[in-house]
PAROLUM-829842 format. One line per 5 residues: number of its first residue (from 1); their letters; for each residue x, y, z of N, C-alpha, C, O. Coordinates in pm, 1 decimal, decimal comma. Layout:
BEGIN
NUM = A = X:Y:Z:X:Y:Z:X:Y:Z:X:Y:Z | ...
//
This chain:
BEGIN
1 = XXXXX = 861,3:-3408,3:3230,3:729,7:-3422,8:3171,4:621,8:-3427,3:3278,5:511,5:-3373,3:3270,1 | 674,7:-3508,8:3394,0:543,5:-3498,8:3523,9:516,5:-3324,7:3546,1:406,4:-3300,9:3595,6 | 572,9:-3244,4:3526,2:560,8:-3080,9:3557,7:443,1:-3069,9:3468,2:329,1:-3057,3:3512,8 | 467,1:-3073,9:3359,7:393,7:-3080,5:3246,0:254,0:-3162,1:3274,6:158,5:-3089,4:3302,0 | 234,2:-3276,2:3272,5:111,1:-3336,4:3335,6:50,6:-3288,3:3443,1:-71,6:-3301,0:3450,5
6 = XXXXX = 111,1:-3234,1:3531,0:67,1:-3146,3:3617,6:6,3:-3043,7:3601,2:-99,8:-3020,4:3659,1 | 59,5:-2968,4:3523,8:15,1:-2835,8:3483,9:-122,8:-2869,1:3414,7:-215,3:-2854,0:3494,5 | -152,8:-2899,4:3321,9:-258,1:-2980,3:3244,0:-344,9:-3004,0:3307,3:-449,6:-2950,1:3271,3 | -352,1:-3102,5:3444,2:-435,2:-3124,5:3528,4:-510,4:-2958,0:3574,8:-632,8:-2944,8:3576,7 | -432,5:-2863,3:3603,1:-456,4:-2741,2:3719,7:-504,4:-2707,4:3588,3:-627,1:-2715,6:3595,0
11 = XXXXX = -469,0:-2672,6:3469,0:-560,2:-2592,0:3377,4:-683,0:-2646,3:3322,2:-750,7:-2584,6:3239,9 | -714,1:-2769,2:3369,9:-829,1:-2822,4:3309,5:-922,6:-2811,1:3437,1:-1041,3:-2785,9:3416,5 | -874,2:-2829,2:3579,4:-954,4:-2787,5:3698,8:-1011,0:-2655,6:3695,1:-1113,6:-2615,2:3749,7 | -925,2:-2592,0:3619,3:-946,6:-2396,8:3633,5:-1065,0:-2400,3:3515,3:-1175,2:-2346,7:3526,7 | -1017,1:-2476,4:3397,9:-1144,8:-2442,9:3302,5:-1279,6:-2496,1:3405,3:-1376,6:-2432,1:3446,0
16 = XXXXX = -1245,2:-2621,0:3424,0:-1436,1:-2610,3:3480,9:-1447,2:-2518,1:3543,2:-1524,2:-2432,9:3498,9 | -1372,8:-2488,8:3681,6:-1421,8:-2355,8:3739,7:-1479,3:-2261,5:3647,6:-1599,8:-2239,5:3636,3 | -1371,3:-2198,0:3571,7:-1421,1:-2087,9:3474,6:-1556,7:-2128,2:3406,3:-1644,9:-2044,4:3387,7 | -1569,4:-2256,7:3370,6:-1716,6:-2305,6:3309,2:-1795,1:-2271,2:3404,5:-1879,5:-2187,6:3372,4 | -1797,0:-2320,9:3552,8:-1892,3:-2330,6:3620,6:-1917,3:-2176,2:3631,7:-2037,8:-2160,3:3612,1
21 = XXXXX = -1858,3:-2058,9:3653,8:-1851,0:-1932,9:3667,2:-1903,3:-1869,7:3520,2:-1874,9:-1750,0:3520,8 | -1935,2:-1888,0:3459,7:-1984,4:-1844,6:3334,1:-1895,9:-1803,4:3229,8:-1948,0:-1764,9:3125,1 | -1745,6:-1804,8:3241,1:-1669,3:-1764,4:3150,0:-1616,9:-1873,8:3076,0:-1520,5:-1944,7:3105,2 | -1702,8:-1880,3:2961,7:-1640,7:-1984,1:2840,8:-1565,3:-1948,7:2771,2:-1509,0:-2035,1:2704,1 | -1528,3:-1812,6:2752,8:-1355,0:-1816,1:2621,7:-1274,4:-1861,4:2746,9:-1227,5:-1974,6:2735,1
26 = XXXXX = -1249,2:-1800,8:2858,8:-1122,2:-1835,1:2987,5:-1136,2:-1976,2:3006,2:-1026,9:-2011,7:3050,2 | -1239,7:-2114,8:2993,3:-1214,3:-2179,4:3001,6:-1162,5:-2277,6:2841,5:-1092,6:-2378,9:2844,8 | -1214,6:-2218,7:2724,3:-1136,7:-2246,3:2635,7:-998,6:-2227,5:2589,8:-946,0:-2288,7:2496,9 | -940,8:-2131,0:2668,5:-829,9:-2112,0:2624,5:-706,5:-2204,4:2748,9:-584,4:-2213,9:2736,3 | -790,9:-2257,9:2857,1:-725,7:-2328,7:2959,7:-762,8:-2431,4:2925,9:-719,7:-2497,9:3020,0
31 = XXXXX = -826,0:-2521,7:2843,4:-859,4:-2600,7:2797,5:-747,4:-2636,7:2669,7:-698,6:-2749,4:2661,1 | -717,7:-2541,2:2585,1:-647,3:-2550,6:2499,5:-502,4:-2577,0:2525,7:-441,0:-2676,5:2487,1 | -440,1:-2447,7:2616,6:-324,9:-2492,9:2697,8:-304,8:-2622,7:2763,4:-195,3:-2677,6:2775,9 | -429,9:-2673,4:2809,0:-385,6:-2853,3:2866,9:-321,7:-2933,4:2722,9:-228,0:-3012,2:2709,5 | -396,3:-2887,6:2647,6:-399,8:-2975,3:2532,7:-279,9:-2967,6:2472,8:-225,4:-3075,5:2449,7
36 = XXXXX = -220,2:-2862,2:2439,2:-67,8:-2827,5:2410,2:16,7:-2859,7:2523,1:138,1:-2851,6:2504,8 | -21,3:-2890,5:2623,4:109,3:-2960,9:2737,4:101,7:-3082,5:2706,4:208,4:-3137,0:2678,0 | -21,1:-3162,3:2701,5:-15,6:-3288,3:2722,1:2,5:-3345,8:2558,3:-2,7:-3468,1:2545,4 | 20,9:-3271,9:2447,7:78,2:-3311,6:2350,7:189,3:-3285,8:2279,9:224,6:-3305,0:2163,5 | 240,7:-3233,8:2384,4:390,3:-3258,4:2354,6:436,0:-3117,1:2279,7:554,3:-3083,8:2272,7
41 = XXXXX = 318,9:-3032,7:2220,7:421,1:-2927,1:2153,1:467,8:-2816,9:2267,0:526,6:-2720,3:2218,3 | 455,1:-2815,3:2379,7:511,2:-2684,2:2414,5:641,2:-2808,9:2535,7:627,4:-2910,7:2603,5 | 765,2:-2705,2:2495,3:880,2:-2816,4:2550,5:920,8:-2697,3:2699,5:927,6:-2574,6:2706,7 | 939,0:-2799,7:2792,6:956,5:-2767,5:2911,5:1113,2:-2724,3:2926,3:1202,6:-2808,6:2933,5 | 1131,3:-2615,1:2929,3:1313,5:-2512,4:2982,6:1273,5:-2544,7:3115,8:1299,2:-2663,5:3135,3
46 = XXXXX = 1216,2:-2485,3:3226,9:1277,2:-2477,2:3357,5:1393,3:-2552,0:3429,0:1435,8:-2504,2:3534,2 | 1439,9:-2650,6:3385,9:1547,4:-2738,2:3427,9:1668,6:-2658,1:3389,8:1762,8:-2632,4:3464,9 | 1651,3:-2610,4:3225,4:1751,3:-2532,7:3132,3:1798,9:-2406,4:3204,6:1914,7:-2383,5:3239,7 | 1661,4:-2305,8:3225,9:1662,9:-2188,2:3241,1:1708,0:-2180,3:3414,4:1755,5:-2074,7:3456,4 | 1695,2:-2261,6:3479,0:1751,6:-2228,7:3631,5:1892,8:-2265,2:3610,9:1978,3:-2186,7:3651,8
51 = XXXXX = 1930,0:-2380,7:3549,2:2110,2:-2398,0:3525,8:2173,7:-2264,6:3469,2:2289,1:-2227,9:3491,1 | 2079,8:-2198,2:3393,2:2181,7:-2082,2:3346,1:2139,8:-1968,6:3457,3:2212,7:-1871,7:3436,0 | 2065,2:-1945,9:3550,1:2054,9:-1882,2:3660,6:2152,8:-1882,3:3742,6:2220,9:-1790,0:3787,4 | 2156,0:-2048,7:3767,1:2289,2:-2068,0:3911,1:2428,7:-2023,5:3800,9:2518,5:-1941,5:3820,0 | 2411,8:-2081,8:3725,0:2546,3:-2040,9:3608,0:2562,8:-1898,1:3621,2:2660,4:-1846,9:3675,9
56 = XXXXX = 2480,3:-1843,5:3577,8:2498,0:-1637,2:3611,4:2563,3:-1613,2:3735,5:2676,8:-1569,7:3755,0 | 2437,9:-1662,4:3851,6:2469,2:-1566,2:3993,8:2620,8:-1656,6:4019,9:2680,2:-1600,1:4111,7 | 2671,6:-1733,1:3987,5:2745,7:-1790,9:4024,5:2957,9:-1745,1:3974,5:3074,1:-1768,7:4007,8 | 2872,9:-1669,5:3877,5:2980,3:-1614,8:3801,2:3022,1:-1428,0:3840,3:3053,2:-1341,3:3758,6 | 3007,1:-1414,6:3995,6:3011,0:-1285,0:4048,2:3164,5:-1245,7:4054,4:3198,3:-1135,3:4097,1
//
């Protein structure tokens, strides 16, 4: 979940940028993505998806 809080943080830094830069849909939609990390609906694989990586290359 800290990956996740993380991420959230960098997409809400990028929206202001994008605010400060004049692009308000790019910062609404990085705005929105924080909002779906930090509430829980989008579920974090990378832990999943690299075990079945080493699992693959591992199976030569």
């Amino acid at each position: 979940m800290d990956r996740m809080k993380k991420q959230a943080a960098k997409n809400r830094e990028a929206a202001r940028t994008a605010r400060n830069r004049g692009n308000e849909d790019a910062a609404k939609r990085l705005e929105d993505r924080a909002d779906a990390l930090e509430s829980g609906r989008v579920t974090d694989r990378t832990d999943e998806v690299s075990a079945w990586v080493r699992w693959g290359f591992g199976r030569r």
